[in-house]
C-alpha positions in Angstrom: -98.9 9.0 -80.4 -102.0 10.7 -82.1 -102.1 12.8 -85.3 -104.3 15.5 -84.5 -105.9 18.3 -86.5 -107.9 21.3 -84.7 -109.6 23.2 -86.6 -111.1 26.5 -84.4 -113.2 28.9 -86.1 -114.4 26.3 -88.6 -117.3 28.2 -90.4 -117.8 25.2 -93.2 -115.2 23.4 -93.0 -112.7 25.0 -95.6 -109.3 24.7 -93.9 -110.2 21.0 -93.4 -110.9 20.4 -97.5 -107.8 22.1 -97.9 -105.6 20.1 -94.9 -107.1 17.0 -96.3 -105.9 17.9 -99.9 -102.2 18.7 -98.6 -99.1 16.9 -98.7 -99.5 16.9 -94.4 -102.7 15.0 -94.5 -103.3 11.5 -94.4 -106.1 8.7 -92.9 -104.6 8.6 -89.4 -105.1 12.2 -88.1 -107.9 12.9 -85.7 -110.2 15.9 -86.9 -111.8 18.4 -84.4 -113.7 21.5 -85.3 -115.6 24.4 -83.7 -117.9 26.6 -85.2 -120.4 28.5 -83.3 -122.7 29.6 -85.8 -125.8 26.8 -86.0 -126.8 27.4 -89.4 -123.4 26.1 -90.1 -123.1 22.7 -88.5 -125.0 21.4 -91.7 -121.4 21.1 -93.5 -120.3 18.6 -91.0 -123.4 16.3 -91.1 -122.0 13.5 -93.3 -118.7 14.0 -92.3 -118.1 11.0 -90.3 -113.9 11.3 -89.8 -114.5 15.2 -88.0 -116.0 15.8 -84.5 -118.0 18.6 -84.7 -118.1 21.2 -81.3 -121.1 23.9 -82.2 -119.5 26.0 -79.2 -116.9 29.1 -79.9 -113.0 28.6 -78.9 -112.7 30.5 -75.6 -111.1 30.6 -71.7 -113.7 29.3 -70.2 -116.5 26.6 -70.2 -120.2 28.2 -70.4 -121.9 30.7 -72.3 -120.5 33.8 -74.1 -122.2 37.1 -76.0 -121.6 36.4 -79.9 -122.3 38.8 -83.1 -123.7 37.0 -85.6 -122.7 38.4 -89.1 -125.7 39.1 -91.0 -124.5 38.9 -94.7 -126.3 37.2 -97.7 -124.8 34.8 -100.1 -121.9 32.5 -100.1 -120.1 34.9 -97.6 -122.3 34.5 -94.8 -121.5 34.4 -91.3 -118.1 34.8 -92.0 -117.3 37.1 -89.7 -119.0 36.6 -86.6 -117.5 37.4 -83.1 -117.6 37.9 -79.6 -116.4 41.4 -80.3 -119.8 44.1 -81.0 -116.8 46.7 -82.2 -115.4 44.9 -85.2 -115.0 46.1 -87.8 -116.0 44.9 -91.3 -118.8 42.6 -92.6 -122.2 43.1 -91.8 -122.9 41.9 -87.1 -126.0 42.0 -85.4 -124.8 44.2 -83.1 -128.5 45.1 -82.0 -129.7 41.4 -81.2 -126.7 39.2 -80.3 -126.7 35.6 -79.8 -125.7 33.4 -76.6 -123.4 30.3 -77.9 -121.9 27.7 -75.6 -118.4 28.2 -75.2 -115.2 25.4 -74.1 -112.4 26.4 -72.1 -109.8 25.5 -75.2 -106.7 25.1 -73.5 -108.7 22.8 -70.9 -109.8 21.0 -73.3 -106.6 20.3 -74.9 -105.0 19.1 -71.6 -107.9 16.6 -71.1 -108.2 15.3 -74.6 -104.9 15.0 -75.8 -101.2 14.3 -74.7 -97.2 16.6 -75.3 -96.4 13.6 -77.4 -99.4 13.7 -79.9 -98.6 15.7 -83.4 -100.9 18.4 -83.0 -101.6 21.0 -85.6 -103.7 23.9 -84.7 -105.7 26.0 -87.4 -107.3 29.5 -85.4 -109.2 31.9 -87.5 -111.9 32.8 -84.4 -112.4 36.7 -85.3 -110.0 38.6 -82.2 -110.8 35.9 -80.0 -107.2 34.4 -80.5 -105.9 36.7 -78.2 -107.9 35.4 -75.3 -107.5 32.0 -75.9 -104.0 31.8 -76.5 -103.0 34.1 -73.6 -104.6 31.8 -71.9 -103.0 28.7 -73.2 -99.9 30.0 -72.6 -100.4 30.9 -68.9 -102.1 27.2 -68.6 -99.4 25.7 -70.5 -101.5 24.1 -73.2 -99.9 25.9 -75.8 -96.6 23.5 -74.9 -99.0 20.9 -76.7 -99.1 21.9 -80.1 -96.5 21.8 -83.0 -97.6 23.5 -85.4 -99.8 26.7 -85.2 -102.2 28.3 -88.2 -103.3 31.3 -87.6 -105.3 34.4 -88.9 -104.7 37.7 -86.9 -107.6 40.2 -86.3 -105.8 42.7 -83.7 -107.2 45.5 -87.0 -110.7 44.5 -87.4 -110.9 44.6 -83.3 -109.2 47.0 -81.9 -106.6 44.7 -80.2 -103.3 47.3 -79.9 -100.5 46.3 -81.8 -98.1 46.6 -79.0 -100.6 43.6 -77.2 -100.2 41.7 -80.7 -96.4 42.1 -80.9 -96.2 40.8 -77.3 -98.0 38.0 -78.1 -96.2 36.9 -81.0 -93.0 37.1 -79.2 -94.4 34.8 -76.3 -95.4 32.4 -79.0 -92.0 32.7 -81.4 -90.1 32.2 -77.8 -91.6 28.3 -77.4 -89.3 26.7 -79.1 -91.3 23.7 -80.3 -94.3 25.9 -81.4 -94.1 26.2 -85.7 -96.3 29.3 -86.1 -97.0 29.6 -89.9 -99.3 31.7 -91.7 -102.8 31.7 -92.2 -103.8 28.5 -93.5 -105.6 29.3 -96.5 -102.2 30.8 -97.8 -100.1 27.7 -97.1 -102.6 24.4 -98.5 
């Protein structure tokens, strides 16, 4: 059995500092991240112990549209996305980029195994809909135990009833422990 920690929507690598300063943490987990944004992949240079994916989380393996956010400072490129309607921050919705994208769930179900200790960190801008739809259809989802995640059904126009449903698909797998936005809980 593995430890595993997958870190999707990794931007520069805070919910890692923070996992690695938490009681949970220790030597033997396995650290994956992906981050599409290339001007970010610098934070995870000299970091040896992660596997860095410079592809967006997403259904399928390929290419996908993505909306770089433009902002200056320390807050930059925080909010990119696949979605050209969200709202908040500052996308380039007039010149949008072309990352590589992995089919997550697939990815899952070749890389790891139901018995490894899997925690799963998703902060990927709207796109969490998508992919864990999808991961439940595919039966991915069945390998992870505990489930970190940031909602963004308001900045994208996701309807609440299709967030609600969700939820309740997840809260029904019994061996799923979905807990709050990470940042909140390390």
């Amino acid at each position: 059995m593995k430890k595993v920690f997958l870190d999707c929507g990794g931007n520069i690598g805070q919910s890692i500092k923070r996992f690695k300063k938490s009681k949970r943490y220790d030597k033997d987990f396995i650290i994956h991240s992906w981050e599409p944004v290339d001007c970010l992949s610098k934070f995870y240079r000299d970091q040896p112990d992660i596997t860095f994916h410079n592809k967006a989380v997403w259904t399928y393996d390929g290419e996908i549209t993505f909306f770089l956010d433009v902002s200056k400072g320390p807050r930059r490129s925080l909010g990119s996305t696949i979605f050209k309607e969200k709202k908040s921050r500052r996308l380039n919705r007039k010149n949008p980029a072309t990352v590589p994208c992995v089919d997550f769930g697939k990815w899952v179900k070749d890389n790891l195994s139901k018995e490894d200790f899997i925690i799963l960190k998703v902060d990927i801008e709207g796109a969490e809909y998508e992919v864990l739809e999808k991961m439940i259809e595919d039966g991915s989802i069945n390998y992870i135990d505990d489930l970190y995640i940031e909602w963004h059904y308001h900045k994208v126009k996701i309807p609440k009833e299709r967030h609600d449903a969700l939820l309740e698909k997840l809260e029904a797998i019994k061996t799923l422990n979905i807990l709050p936005e990470m940042g909140l809980i390390l």
